[in-house]
Structure formats: structure tokens, C-alpha cells
N, C-alpha and C positions, 0 to 999 in steps of 0.2 A: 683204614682197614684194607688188608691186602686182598688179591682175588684167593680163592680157595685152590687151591693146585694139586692133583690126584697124578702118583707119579704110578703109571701102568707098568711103563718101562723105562727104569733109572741106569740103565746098565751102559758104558761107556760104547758110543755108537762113530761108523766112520761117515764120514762128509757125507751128507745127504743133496741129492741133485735142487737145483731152482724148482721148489715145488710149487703147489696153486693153492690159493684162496678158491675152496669150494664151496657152495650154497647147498645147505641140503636139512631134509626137515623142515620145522615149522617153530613161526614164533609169534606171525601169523604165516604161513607159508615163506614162500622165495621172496614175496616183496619183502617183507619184514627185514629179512637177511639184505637184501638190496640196501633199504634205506640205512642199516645199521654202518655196513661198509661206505656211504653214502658222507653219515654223518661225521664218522672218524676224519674220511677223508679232509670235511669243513675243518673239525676241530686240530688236525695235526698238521695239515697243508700236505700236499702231494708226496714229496721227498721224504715226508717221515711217514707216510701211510704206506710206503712204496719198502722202506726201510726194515720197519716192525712188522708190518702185516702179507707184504709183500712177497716173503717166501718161508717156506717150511712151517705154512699154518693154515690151519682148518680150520672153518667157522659149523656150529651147527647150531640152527637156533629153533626150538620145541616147545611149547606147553610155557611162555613163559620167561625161559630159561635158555643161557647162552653158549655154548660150549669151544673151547678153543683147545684146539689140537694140536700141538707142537711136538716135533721130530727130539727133543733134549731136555733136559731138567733145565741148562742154563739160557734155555732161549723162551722156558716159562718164566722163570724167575726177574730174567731180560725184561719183559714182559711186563708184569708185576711193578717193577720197579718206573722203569720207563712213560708207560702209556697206561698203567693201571686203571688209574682214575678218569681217562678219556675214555678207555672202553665201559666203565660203569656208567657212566654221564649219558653216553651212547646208547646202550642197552636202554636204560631209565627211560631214558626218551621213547623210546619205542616200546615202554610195555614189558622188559623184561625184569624180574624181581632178582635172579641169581647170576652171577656171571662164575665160570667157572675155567679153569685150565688142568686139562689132561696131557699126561705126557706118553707118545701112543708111537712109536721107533715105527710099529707095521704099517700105518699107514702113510708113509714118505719113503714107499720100498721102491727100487730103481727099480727093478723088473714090470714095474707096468707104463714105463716111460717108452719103449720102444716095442711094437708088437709082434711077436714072432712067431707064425704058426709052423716051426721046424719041430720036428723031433726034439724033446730032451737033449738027447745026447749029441745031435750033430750041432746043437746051439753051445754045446759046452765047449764043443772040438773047434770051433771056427769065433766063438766069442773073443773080440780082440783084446787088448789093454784097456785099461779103466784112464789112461791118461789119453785119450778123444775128449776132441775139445765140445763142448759142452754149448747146448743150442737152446733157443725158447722152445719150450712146447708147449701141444694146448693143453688151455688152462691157465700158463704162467701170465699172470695179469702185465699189465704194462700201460704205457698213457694212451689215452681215449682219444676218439677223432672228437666227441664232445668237447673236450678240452681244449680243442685245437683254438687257439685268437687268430680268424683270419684278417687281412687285410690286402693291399693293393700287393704287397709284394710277395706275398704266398700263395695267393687266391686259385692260379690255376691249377699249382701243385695237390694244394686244396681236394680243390672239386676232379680232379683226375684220381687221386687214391681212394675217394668217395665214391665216387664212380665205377672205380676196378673194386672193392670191397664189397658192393653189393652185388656184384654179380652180371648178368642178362649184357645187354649193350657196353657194359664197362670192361667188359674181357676183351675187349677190341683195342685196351689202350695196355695192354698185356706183351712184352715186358713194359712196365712201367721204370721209366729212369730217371731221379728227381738230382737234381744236382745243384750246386753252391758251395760258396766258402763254409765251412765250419762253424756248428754252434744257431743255425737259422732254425731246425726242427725238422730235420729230413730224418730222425730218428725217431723223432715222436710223430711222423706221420704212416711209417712203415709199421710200429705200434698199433697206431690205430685201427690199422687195415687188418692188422691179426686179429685185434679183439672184436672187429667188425665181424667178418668174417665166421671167427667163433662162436658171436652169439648168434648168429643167423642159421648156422649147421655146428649143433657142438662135439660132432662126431666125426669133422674134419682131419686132416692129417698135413700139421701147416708146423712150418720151421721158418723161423727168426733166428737168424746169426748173421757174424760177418763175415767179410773175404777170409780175414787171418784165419778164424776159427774152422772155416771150409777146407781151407789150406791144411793147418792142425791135424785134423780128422783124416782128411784126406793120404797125409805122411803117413800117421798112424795105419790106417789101415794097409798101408803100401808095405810098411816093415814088420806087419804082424799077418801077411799076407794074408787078410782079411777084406779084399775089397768088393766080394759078393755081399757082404752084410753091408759093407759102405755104401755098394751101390742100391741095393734095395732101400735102405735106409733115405737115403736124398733123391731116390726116382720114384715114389710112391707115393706122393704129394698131392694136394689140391692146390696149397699156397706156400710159395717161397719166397722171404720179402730178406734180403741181402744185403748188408748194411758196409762202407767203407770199402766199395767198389775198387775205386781208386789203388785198392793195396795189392792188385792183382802186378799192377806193373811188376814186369819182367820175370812173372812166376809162368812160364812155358808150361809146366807138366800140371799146373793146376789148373792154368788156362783150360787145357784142350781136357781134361776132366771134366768142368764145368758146361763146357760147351754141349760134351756128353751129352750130361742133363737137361741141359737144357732143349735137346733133342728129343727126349724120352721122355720130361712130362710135356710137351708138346701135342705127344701124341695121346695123350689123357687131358690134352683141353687145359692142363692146371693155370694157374695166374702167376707170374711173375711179378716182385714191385723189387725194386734195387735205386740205392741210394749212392751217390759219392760225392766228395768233394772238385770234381771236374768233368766236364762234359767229354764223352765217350772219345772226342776224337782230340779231348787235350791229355789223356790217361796216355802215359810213357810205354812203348814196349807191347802194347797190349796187341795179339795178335787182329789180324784183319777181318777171319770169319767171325771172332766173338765180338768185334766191336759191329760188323753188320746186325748180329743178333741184337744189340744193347740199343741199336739205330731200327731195330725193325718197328719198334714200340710207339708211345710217347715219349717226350724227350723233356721235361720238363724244367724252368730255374727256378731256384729261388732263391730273392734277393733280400738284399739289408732292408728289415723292415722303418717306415718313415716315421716323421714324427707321430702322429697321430696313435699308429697302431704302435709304435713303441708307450705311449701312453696307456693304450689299453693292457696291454702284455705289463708293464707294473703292476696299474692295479688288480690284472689277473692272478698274479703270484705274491701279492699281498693279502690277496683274501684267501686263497688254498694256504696261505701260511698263518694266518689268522691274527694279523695283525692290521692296524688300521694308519692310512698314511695322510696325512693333512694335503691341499692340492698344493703348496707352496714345494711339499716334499719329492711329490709327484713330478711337477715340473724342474726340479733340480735335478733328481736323479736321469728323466729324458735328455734336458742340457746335455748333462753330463757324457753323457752316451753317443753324441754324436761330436764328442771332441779327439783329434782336430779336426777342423771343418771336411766335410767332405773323407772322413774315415768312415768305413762299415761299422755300425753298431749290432752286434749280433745278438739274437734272444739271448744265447747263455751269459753272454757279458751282464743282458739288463738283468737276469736271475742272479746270477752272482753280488750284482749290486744291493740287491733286495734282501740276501743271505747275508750281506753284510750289515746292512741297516737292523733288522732283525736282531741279530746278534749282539750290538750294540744297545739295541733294548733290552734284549734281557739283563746281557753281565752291566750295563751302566743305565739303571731305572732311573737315575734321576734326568736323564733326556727326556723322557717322555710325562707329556702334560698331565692333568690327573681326572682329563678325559681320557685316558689310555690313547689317545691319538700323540702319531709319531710325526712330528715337526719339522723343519729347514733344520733344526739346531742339530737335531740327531744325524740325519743325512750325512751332513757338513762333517762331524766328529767321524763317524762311520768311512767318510771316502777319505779323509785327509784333506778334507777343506780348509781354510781360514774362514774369518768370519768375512761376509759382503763388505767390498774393495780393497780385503788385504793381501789377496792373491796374486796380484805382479802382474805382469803382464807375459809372463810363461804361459799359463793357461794352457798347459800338460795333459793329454787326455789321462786322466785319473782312471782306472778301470778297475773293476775288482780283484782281490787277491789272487796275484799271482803265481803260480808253483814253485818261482824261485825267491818270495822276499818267504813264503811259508820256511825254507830251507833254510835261507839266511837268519829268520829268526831264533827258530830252533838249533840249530848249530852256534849260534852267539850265548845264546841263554843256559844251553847245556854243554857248549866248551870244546864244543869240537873241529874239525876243520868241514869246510861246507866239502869239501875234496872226500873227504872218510865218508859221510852220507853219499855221496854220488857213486864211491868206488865200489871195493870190495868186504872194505873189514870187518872182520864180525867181532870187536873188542864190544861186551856186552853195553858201555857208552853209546857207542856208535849206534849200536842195531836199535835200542832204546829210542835212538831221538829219530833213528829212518822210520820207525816206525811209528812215530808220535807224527813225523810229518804228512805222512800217509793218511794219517787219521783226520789231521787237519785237516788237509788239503780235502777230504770227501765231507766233512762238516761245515766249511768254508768257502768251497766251491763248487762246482757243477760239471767237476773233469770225472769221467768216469777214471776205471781202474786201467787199462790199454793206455789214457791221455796218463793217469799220474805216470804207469811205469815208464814211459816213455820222458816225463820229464825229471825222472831219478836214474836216466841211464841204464833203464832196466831191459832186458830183454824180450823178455816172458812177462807179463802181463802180471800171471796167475802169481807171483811172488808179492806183489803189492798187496792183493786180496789176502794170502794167508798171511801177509803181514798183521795187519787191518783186523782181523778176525782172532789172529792170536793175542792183539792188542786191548783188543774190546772185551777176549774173555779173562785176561788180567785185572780190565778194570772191575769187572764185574764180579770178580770172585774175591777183591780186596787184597788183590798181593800189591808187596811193596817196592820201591825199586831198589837197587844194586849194581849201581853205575860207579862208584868208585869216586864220588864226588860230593858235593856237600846237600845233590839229593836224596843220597841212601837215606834209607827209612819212610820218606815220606810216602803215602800211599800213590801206587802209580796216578790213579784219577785224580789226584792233587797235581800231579807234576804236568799231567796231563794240560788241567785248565790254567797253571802257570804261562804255559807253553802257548796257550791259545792268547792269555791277555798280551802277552810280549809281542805273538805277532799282530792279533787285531791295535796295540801301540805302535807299532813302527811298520809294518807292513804292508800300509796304503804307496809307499813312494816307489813308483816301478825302480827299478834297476836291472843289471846282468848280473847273474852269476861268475 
């Protein structure tokens, strides 16, 4: 039985900003709402919680009854379709009898995203391009310091963004600057600290973004000579947590913008937390007063986590995924993780791994026992194993699906050249399978949209995403494909999970593009 879906407003609407998961009403009050998003979260695991409920939805829970608020017809139907029955189960649980979806355009309206006590009309005369690049704000949920697996190699990173998060004696560790290789959780810590933050004052004025996107914003309002609303907009802060520091290298006029800022909320006390892949004084180009500034702070690393807490981080993101892992499977997938000897195992690698095992339970259930527990067997099939001592003596670090065998696969299976996806072509084959890999790549692994565009030669980010989105509203609307090959007709979401089983068949074995 589907949810009941109440269309307010059906009328074709344009891109609606990263909106929140808001609490409000009663089902029993805000806890009720608490535990409901609570439980989803158990049953769907993070990344699909984060996916479906995660933006452009309302929750209201009353008398009962559960109401879900969505900006489109096709992001209820989405909805419906996808997570239906998780949010029924959910509700249930908690007492509620009705689950419902409204489709409500007014309340996902951008004008209450940034606050403006200007005139009317001088807001209209100095309002810049709608093409600013696009930042968290409060409310937009994101991963939880709760969430965080500490251990030896994160711990002080840790308790410093805990620290500056809550406020009083933590503002001393302001700017806060956490640094490492790629993929450790320097993004899910700066998260944290938002939603810390926010639940503690939820009438804060706190901006999550990265270098690129400051940069972005920053251009923009330079060519739309708009930089009074830019600068009020990023100097009005309580918390700015700054994500891919690092990209700052050799951008001079962004630099000494930022530096700005960093002077001006200074003088209102705000917190800084900034992330990057290299420690301030291994960043290229980076002028010398702002790296004093990134140096005035704490300075914090974090390192490849060890065995142990790579153990616990599995089965962290086995149970947010909701699947159960035998300890034979547990210990294989850790092995795994730290091969070759003495290589960085990064949280996303061991997530990606798990995203792969996972997947292999679904689409091939005869791996798993008929205790629903997932075994060595699965693992082993899932990373490209042999069976125990037919592996040679290569002993290759195995690592999860990587951006380029996704490419390779799909260009093999759909006939194209790996070269046509990488380039420019827009022959409707071509654009089909870039954009089938896109989709993989964000279902398979744990690259955001900036990493995939980045490994599709892409320049702009934001092309990957309306790839991704125009792909996902295909599939959902039932159209077919018209590739000029012997997949015409079949429905895209069929060509779709072809695509998937080809690469999760052959796409465990690293290679080069």
C-alpha cells in the first residue's frame, strides 16, 4: 500500500536550494519526531537517510499522524517508491497510525535562506546571479559528532572540534585547522560541529562550504558587482567551518578576501573550524599573513586509522547500513584495508568496501546464510577475492570501486570509447553511459560530486550533479533509453542495473584508464 500523497502544488518548479529536515508539532511532541528520523536512520543506514530524507523534506508529526513535506510531485513519488515502507515501519513504531506526503513548492522558498533587512527594492537592484555557489545552512542536516568512531588516530582532532562546538573554553582552539590525507573524516567532523552548534543555539548564523565554493561565490559577486551582499552574507557569522582548504593554493584574490573575513568575524568572537588535505605550511602559494592566521589556531592531524578502530568503523557502517557481517568477514575486510603493508587505509576506502559487500547481498542473495548474516564468502566475491590460498602471491591491495574501472565498465558494456565519456560528446550514447557512471559511481562509492567531476575531466562540479539528477528523474518517470544500440527500448532503470552488475563483475581489479 503506497503512502497517501496530497499534491498542494503540482505545477513544474525550478531547483530548489539543500533544504532541512525540520521537527515541528507533535506525535508525541519533538521527541517523537527525534526518534522517527532516529529510526529511519537504523533502518536505511546513513547515506540513504542522508539521500532521501536529507534534503528538500519536511517532517511534521501531530495527533498520531506523520506528514512529509516535499518541494515536487516527483520527489514524493521518489519517496513512495524507494523508502515507503521504511517510513511506515518507522512511524509504526512510534505510535503513528497515518503516514502521509504533501507536495507544498512554498515551503522550500530560497528567500528565507539568507536574511535581508534591506528595502524591497534595493534587495532587488543589488541581488546578484542565482549561479553563487551554494553553501550548508542551518538546519541542512549533515553527519553527527555522535556518529563520529573515535580512536588513536582521530582522537585529538576529536575532542578539539568538541571542544570548539560547544563553545566557552573551546573558542580558544578557533581557527581550528584539522588536516590529512583524504577520505580520514575531516568532513564528517566539521558536520559535526555545525549540527553541534545548531542544536545548542538554533538561531545561529553558521555556513559550511568549501574553498572552491567561497571562491565560486566570491567571482560571482565580483562580476555581478555585488560584493556588499557577499560581504555581509560571509561576515555575519557565528560559525564558519571551511572544508578543502588546500584549494586555496595560488588563488591570490581569494586569498586576501578570505583573510578579510576572517578579520571581520573576529571581531564578533565567531569560531572558525577549516579542514584540508595538508598542513598550512605544506599548502602551495598560499600567501604568508593567511597562513599565519590558519597557524594562530589549533593545528590538528589525522591519521590512517589502526587496526583495531578500522575494525570498529566496519562494523560502524554495517549497522547504519543494516546489514549484519560474520567476524571472519569483519577481519577480512580490515586485512584488506591495510594492503600493501604499511599503505594508508582511509575511512572512505573501509566505507566503500562495505558499500560493496552490501551490494553483493542484495543483487547476489545466494551469498548470504539464511541467518541473514554476511560471511568470508560474500566479502571475497564482493572485493575480487579467490578463494583462501588461490590468491598468488601478488596480494594487490584490493580497494573498492574505483572511478576509473566504473568508466571502463560502462563504456565496454555500452560500446563506447572510455575517451567519449571523458571528453566532450554529447552523441545521446555517450551522454547515457557518462551519466549512468555518475550514478554508479555515487551508489558504489563514497566520492562526492567535486571527487566524481574531477575524475570525469570535468571542470565544474555542478555538471555531474545535474547529470545524476536528470538520470535519477528518468528512471523514475519510466522513460526508455535511445542510444542507437541494441539497448533502445529497454527501460533506462533496466540498463541502469545492467550496468551496475557488469561493473560490480569486473570492476574489483584496479587499473589505469
Amino acid at each position: 500500500m503506497g503512502l497517501c500523497i496530497a499534491r498542494r502544488d503540482v505545477a513544474e518548479v525550478a531547483p530548489v536550494p539543500e533544504a532541512a529536515v525540520i521537527a515541528s508539532g507533535k506525535m508525541t511532541g519533538t521527541d517523537a519526531d527525534s526518534r522517527l528520523r532516529l529510526r529511519l536512520r537504523e533502518q536505511l543506514g546513513e547515506d540513504r537517510y542522508e539521500r532521501y530524507f536529507g534534503r528538500d523534506v519536511r517532517f511534521e508529526c501531530r495527533d498520531g499522524e506523520v506528514e512529509v513535506a516535499v518541494a515536487t510531485p516527483f520527489l514524493a513519488k521518489l519517496l513512495d517508491r524507494r523508502v515507503g515502507e521504511s517510513l511506515r515501519r518507522a512511524a509504526q513504531a512510534e505510535g503513528g497510525s497515518r503516514v502521509s506526503v504533501r507536495v507544498d513548492r512554498s515551503a522550500f522558498d530560497r528567500s528565507s535562506d539568507v536574511p535581508d533587512r534591506a528595502p524591497r527594492d534595493a534587495r532587488q537592484e543589488r541581488r546578484p546571479p542565482r549561479t553563487t555557489a551554494k553553501r550548508r545552512a542551518v538546519g541542512v542536516p549533515g553527519k553527527r559528532l555522535e556518529d563520529f568512531v573515535v580512536g588513536d588516530a582521530n582522537r585529538l582532532a576529536y575532542n578539539a572540534a568538541v571542544s570548539l562546538s560547544e563553545g566557552g573554553d573551546g573558542v580558544r582552539f578557533s581557527p581550528l585547522f584539522i588536516h590529512g590525507v583524504s577520505g580520514m573524516g575531516k568532513t564528517h567532523l566539521l558536520q559535526g560541529v555545525v549540527g553541534r552548534v545548531q542544536a545548542r543555539n538554533p538561531g545561529a548564523r553558521v555556513i559550511m562550504t568549501t574553498a572552491e565554493s567561497f571562491m565560486n561565490d566570491y567571482v560571482a559577486a565580483v562580476k555581478s558587482n555585488a560584493l556588499d551582499g557577499f560581504r555581509r552574507r560571509w561576515r555575519g557569522l557565528e560559525l564558519l567551518c571551511l572544508d578543502d582548504v588546500h584549494f586555496l593554493s595560488s588563488k591570490q584574490g581569494t586569498q586576501t578576501e578570505l583573510l578579510h573575513t576572517f578579520d571581520a568575524i573576529d571581531l564578533t568572537g565567531a569560531r572558525v573550524a577549516l579542514a584540508s588535505d595538508e598542513h598550512p605550511h605544506r599548502i602551495d602559494k598560499l600567501s604568508a599573513q593567511l597562513r599565519s592566521r590558519f597557524l594562530s589556531g589549533a593545528v590538528v592531524r589525522m591519521d590512517a586509522p589502526d587496526a583495531d578502530l578500522r575494525r570498529r568503523l566496519v562494523a560502524s557502517f554495517a549497522a547504519r547500513r543494516g546489514i549484519a557481517l560474520e567476524e571472519e568477514a569483519v577481519r577480512l575486510i580490515v586485512e584488506r584495508s591495510g594492503l600493501p603493508a604499511g599503505s594508508p587505509a582511509s575511512v572512505r576506502d573501509l566505507e566503500g568496501m562495505v558499500t560493496q559487500v552490501e551490494a553483493v547481498s542484495r543483487l547476489l542473495p545466494e551469498f548470504v546464510t539464511n541467518g541473514g548474516r554476511i560471511g568470508a564468502v560474500a566479502v571475497r566475491r564482493a572485493l575480487g577475492l579467490g578463494e583462501p590460498g588461490t590468491e598468488g602471491a601478488s596480494r594487490r591491495p584490493l580497494r573498492p570501486l574505483r572511478p576509473e574501472a566504473i568508466v571502463r565498465g560502462v563504456s565496454r558494456a555500452m560500446g563506447v570509447e572510455v575517451s567519449e565519456v571523458l571528453g566532450t560528446s554529447r552523441h545521446r550514447r555517450v551522454v547515457l553511459a557518462r551519466a549512468v557512471c555518475i550514478y554508479l559511481m555515487r551508489e558504489l562509492t563514497t566520492l562526492s560530486y567535486p571527487e566524481i567531476g574531477r575524475a570525469l575531466a570535468r571542470r565544474n562540479h555542478s555538471t555531474a550533479a545535474t547529470a545524476d539528477k536528470r538520470l535519477r528523474r528518468q528512471i523514475a518517470q519510466g522513460e526508455a533509453a535511445s542510444t542507437g544500440c541494441n539497448l533502445d527500448g529497454l527501460p533506462i532503470a533496466e540498463v541502469v542495473e545492467r550496468m551496475r552488475i557488469e561493473v560490480l563483475e569486473a570492476g574489483s581489479v584496479p587499473s589505469r584508464l
